[in-house]
N, C-alpha and C positions, 0 to 999 in steps of 0.2 A: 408377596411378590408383585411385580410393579410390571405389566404387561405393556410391552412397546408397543400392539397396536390398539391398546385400547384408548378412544379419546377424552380427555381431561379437560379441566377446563381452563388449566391453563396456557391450554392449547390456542385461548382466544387472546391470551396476553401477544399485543405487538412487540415489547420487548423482547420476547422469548423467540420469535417466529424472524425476528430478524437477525438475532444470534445467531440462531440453528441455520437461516441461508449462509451467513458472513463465513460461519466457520463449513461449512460445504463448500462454498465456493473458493474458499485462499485451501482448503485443499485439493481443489481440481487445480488451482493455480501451481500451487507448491509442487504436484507430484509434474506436471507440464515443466518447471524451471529445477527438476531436483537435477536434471544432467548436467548441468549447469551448478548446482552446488547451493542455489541460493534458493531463499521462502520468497514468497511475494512479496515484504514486506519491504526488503533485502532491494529485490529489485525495482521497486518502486524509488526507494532513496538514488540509488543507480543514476536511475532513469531521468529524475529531478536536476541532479546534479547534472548528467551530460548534458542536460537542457541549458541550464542553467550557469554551466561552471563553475561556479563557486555558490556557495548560502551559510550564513548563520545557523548555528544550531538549532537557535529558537525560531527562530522564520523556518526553516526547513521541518521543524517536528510542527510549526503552526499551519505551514501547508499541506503538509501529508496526513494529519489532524493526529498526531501520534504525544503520546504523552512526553514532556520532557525528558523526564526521566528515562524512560524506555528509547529518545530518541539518542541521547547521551549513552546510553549502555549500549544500544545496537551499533553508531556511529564508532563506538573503543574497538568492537569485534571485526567491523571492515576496515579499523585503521590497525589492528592489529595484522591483520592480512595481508596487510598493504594494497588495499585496495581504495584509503580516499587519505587524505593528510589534513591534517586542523595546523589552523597556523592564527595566529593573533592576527583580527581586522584591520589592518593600515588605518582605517579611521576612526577606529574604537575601543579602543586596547583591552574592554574589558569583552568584546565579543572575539567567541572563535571563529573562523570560516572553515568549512569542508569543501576541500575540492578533490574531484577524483582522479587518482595517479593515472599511469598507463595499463596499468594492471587492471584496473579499475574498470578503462575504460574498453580494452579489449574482453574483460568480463561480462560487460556490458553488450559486446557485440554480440558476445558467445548466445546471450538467454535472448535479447532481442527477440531474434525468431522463434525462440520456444516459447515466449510469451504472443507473439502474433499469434502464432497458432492455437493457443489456448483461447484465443480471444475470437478467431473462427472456429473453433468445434463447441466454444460457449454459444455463440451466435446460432450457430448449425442446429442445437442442441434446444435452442431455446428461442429461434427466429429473430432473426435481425430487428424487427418493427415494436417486437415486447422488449428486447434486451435497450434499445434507447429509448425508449416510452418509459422502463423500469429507472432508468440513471436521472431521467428529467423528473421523473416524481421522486428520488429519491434528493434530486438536486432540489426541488422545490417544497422538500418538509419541511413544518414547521412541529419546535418542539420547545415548549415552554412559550417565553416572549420573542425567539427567535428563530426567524429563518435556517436551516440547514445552509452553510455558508461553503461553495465548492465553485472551482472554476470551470472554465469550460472543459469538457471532455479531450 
C-alpha cells in the first residue's frame, strides 16, 4: 500500500510538485466558474477572445500555451455551443479565425465575476505579495535553453 503521507522522494521532483499545484489550482478555479458551466481552460479562451475579438487558432492555442490539438478540439465544443464561430482569415485562407458570438460573449460576462472572485479568495488564501512574486518567478523560468515565454499578467 502506497501511504499519502508518507514522503518520497519524488516528492523533490519539480515536475511533479508543479503538477500537483496546476491541477489544485484549475480546480479551485473550475468549481469558482462551474455555475457558469465552464472549466478554466474554457474561460480563459473566452477571456482572450473578448480581448481580443478575433485570433487564429494557432496564435490563440500559442498564447494560451495549449496544445493544438486540444486547442482545435476545445474550440469545436464552444462552437458547437455556439459560443465563438471559425470563419476563414480574409487574409489567409488557409487560417481559421475564432471570434466570440453573443452568446459567447454574455457567457463571458456571466463567469467574469466568478473568476474575479476566485482570483480574491486565491489571493485571500495565499497573500497578495506571494501570489505575484509566484506568477513573476513562474513568468521568469527558465527550462532547457529557454525562457518560460508569458505576457504580462
Amino acid at each position: 500500500m502506497l501511504p499519502v503521507s508518507k514522503p518520497l522522494g519524488i516528492d523533490q521532483c519539480n515536475c511533479s510538485a508543479m503538477r500537483k499545484a496546476n491541477r489544485q489550482i484549475s480546480r479551485f478555479y473550475d468549481a469558482h466558474l462551474e455555475p457558469a458551466g465552464l472549466r478554466i481552460t474554457q474561460f480563459l479562451t473566452l477571456s482572450a477572445l473578448n480581448e481580443v475579438g478575433g485570433a487564429a487558432v494557432n496564435a490563440l492555442a500559442e498564447r494560451l500555451d495549449i496544445e493544438r490539438t486540444a486547442m482545435g478540439k476545445m474550440v469545436g465544443f464552444l462552437e458547437r455551443d455556439g459560443l465563438v464561430r471559425i470563419r476563414p482569415s480574409p487574409t489567409d485562407g488557409r487560417s481559421r479565425l475564432i471570434e466570440l458570438t453573443d452568446a459567447g460573449r454574455r457567457l463571458h460576462g456571466k463567469a467574469a465575476p466568478l473568476w474575479q472572485r476566485a482570483q480574491r479568495e486565491f489571493e485571500q488564501l495565499n497573500g497578495a505579495k506571494n501570489v505575484a512574486v509566484l506568477r513573476g518567478a513562474l513568468r521568469d523560468m527558465v527550462v532547457g535553453d529557454m525562457k518560460a515565454d508569458s505576457s504580462e499578467d
